[in-house]
Each structure stands twice: as C-alpha cells, then as structure tokens.
C-alpha distance (Angstrom), angle and dihedral (degrees) to the residues before:
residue distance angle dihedral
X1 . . .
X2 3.85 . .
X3 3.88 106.7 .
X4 3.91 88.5 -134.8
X5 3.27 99.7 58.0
X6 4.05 97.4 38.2
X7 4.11 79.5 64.7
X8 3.46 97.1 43.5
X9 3.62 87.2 57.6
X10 2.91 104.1 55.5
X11 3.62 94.9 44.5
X12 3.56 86.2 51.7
X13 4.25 102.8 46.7
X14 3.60 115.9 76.5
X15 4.30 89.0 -128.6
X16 3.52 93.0 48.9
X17 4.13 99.4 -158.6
X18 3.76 116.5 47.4
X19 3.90 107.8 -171.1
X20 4.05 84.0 -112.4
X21 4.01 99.6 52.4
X22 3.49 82.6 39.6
X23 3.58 94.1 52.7
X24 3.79 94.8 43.4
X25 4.11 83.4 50.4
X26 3.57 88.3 58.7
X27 3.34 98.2 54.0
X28 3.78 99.9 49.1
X29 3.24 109.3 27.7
X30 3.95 106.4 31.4
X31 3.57 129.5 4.5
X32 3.80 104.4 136.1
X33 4.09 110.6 111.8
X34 4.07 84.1 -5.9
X35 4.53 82.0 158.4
X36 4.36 90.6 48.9
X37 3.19 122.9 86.4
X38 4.21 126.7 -98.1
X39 3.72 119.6 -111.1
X40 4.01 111.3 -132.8
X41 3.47 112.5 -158.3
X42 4.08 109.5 -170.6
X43 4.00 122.7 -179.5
X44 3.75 103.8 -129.5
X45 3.74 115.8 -135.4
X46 3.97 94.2 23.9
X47 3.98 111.0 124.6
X48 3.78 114.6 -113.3
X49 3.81 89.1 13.4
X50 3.60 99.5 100.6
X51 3.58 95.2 47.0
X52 4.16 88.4 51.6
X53 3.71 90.4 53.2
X54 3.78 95.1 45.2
X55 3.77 92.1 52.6
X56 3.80 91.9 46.0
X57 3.75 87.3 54.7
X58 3.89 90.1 52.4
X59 3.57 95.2 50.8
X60 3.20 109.1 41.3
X61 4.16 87.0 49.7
X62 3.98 82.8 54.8
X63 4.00 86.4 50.0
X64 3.61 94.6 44.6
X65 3.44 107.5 -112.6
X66 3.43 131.2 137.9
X67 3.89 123.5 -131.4
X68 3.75 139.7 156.2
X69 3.64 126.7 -153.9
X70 4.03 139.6 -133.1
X71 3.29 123.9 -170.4
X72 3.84 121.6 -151.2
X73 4.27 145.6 -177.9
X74 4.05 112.3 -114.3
X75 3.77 88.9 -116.3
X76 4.16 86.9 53.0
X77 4.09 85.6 58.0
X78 3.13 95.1 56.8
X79 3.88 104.1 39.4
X80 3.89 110.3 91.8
X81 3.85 100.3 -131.9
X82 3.73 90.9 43.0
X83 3.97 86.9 54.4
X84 3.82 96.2 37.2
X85 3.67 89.4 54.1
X86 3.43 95.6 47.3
X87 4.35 91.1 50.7
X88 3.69 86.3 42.1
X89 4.06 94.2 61.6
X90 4.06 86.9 42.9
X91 3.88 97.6 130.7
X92 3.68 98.6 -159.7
X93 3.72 110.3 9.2
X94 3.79 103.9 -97.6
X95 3.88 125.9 106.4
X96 3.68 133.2 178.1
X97 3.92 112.5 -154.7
X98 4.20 108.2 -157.0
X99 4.47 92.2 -174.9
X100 3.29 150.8 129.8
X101 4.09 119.7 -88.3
X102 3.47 100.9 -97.4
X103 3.97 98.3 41.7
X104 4.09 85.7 45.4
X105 4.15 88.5 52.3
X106 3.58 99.5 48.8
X107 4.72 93.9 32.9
X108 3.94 82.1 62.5
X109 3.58 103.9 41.3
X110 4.04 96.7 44.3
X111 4.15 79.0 46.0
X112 3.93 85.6 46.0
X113 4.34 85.9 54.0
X114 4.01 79.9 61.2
X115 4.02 99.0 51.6
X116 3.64 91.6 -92.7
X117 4.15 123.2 152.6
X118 3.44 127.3 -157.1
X119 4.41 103.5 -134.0
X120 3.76 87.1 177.8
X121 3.74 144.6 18.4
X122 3.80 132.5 172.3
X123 3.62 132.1 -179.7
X124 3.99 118.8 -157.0
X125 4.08 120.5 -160.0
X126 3.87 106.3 -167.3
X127 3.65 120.6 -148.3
X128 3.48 127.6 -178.6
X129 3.63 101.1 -74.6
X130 4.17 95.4 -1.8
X131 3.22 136.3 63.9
X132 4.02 114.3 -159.5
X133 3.72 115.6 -148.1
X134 3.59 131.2 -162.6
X135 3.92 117.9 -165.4
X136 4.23 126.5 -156.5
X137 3.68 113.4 -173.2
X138 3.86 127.1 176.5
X139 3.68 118.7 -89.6
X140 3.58 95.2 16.3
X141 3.89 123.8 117.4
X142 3.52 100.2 -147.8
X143 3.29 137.3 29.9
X144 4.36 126.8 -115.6
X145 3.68 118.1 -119.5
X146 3.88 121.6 -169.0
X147 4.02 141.8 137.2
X148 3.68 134.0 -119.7
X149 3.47 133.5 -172.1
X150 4.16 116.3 -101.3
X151 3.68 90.6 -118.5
X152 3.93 96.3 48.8
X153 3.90 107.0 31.7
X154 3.96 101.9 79.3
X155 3.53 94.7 54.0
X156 4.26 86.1 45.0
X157 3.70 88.7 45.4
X158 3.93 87.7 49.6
X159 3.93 90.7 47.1
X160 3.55 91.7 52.7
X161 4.06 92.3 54.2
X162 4.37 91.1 43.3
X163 4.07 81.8 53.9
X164 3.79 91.8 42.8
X165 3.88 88.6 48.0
X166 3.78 100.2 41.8
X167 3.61 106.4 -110.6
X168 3.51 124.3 168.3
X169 4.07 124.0 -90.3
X170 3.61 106.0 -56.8
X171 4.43 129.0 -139.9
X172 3.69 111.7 -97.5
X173 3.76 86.5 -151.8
X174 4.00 107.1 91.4
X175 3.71 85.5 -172.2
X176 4.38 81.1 65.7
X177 3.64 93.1 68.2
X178 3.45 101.1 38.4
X179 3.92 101.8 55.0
X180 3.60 89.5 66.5
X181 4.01 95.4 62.4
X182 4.03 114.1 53.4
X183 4.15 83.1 -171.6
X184 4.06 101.6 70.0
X185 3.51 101.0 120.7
X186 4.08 133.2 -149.7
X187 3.30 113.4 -85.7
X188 3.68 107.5 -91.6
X189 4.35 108.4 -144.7
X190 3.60 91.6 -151.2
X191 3.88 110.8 143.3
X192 3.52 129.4 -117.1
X193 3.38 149.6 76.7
X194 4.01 147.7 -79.7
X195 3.69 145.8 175.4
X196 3.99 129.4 -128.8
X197 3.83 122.8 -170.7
X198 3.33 150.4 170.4
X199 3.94 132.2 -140.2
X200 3.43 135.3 -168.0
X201 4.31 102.4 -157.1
C-alpha cells in the first residue's frame, strides 16, 4: 500500500485505523518489536503536551498496544545522557516524542547518532480554536498539511500513530475512550506550538 495514501486515509475516515490499514501500516512502515511496548516521551510543563500524551495513552490502550511513559524537563531532552538513558531503557525499539521544536530536533538527531530513524513526524500550531498539523512520513516526497479542531485533533493525532503502529481495529465512538479516564481535560486554546515523532531505535 502506498504510504501516502495509507495517511491520507486515515486522515480522511472518520475511525482513522481499521484493523486492515492498520495491518498493512504495520507491515510497511513498522514492524520491528511490533509485541514490546512503546516508549512515550512527554515534555512536562509544555502547553497542550499533556493532553497529547494522555490521548495517545487512551488510544493506543483502545488499539491494543502496550506503552509506558517518561516524563522529562526541556533542558533533559536535549542533554545527551538524559536522552541516551532514556533510548537505552527503550524496551522494544519504538518511541513517541510529544515536545517542543527544539527538544524534538536535537531527541531525534542524538537518537539518529545511535542508528535511529524517524518513521513519522508531525508538527501541531495551535490557534485559538485550531490546531494546524503538518505530517512527514518516510518515503514520502512531500509532506501532508491539514487542520483539526482543538477538541478532536489529539485523539486524530493518536489514531494516526495506533494505525502507524499496527494496533488492532479501533472504536469509532470518541466518547469509548474517554469514559474510562475522569482526567481528560477541556481543550485549552492557548497558542503555540509542538512536535510529535516517531523513532524506530
């Protein structure tokens, strides 16, 4: 399946991960460690971060895929013991980076010094009630642009990583994977910005 179109499927389908795009994902894009759990590395104190990670966390449970989290300090990311320590306790060679630009830029390339490569990154602009996302994915030639609203795009942005990953078919219903979690927050329209990625180590 052509890696462009596989994201601008799911982009484009309101489930965003059928068990066979996800399965065709899987075997494309990301196999490696597909039964280990993701890392999720968050950047504590960055707006809108929080609620990405959370979401990710919901999603990929409703996907079934395992992950464990670390939180970390800007000036952590981009120290090279704090990152190598963080890539050495990876238990099955994926991470997902939720940061700001410069702490994304210099996570993948001291992960790049160690063999890693970036499958997917995504950068997200929030507006007031927007958030503007632009999505590079290996192997493609350009990059896809589009805009979600701030209450729908972390669960989107979380859909597009369980598809990415492989996980199994996931709810239509957002309302499904929010019951489950009394802390999702209202959105919050404060502006800025943020990076998402994910590495293969």
């Amino acid at each position: 399946m052509d890696r462009r179109n596989f994201i601008k499927s799911l982009l484009a389908s309101g489930a965003l991960g059928s068990s066979s795009l996800a399965a065709q994902a899987a075997n494309e894009l990301f196999t490696p460690g597909a039964a280990q759990p993701v890392l999720i590395v968050g950047q504590s104190g960055l707006p809108h971060a929080d609620e990405l990670v959370l979401r990710l966390t919901q999603v990929f449970v409703a996907a079934g895929i395992k992950q464990v989290k670390a939180e970390a300090t800007g000036s952590e990311l981009i120290e090279y013991s704090h990152v190598t320590a963080l890539l050495d306790g990876v238990p099955g060679h994926r991470v997902i980076g939720v940061m700001d630009d410069a702490a994304a830029l210099i996570f993948q390339e001291l992960a790049a010094v160690r063999g890693a490569a970036c499958v997917v990154s995504t950068h997200h602009r929030f507006a007031a009630q927007e958030v503007r996302h632009c999505c590079t994915l290996a192997g493609l030639e350009a990059s896809i642009v589009w805009s979600d609203s701030l209450a729908d795009h972390a669960e989107r942005i979380g859909r597009l990583y369980a598809g990415t990953l492989g996980g199994q078919e996931l709810a239509a219903d957002r309302s499904a994977l929010l019951a489950s979690d009394n802390s999702a927050r209202e959105a919050d329209g404060t502006p800025g910005s943020l990076v998402s990625f994910l590495i293969n180590v």
